[in-house]
N, C-alpha and C positions, 0 to 999 in steps of 0.2 A: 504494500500500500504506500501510496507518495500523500505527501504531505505536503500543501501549499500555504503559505502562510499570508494572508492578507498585509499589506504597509500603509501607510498614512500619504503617501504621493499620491495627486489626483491627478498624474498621470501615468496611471497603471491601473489596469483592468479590474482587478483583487482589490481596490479602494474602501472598498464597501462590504467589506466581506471581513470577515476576521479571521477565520479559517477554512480550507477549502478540503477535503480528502476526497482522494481520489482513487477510485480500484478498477483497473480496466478500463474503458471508458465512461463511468459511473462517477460522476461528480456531486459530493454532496457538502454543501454551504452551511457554515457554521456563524452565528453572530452571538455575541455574548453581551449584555446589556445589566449595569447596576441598576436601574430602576424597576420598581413593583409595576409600575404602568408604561412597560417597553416598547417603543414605536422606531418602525424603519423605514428610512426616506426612499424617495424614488429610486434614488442612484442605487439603493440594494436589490431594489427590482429590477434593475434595468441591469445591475452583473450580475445576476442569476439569469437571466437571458443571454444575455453574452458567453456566458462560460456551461451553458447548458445546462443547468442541473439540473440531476434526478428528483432534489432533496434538500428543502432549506429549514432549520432548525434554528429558534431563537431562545438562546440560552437565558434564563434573568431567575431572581429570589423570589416567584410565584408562590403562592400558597396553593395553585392548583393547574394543572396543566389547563394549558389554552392548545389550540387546534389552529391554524388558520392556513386556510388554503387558498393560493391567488390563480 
């Protein structure tokens, strides 16, 4: 399994993303967020489209899973 790691340059793909893993051609998008009320801007929708992914998961200190599918 490869490991991509998102950076802070907005001009790089991965901008918006905090971590990427990747297994085969299976891309799945990691965002990780301190806040209880977690929100992610367009630009994380927009490189999840960019980099294809299977699979985007937003990490944060929930008291209860949330779902969201775009």
């Amino acid at each position: 399994m490869n490991l991509g790691v998102g950076c802070s340059s907005a001009n790089t793909l991965f901008s918006e993303i905090n971590l990427v893993l990747k297994k085969a051609n299976k891309r799945i998008a990691i965002e990780f967020k301190v806040s209880t009320s977690p929100t992610v801007s367009k630009g994380f929708y927009n490189a999840l489209k960019d980099i294809e992914a299977a699979e985007a998961w937003i990490i944060g200190p929930l008291p209860r899973l949330l779902i969201h599918r775009h």
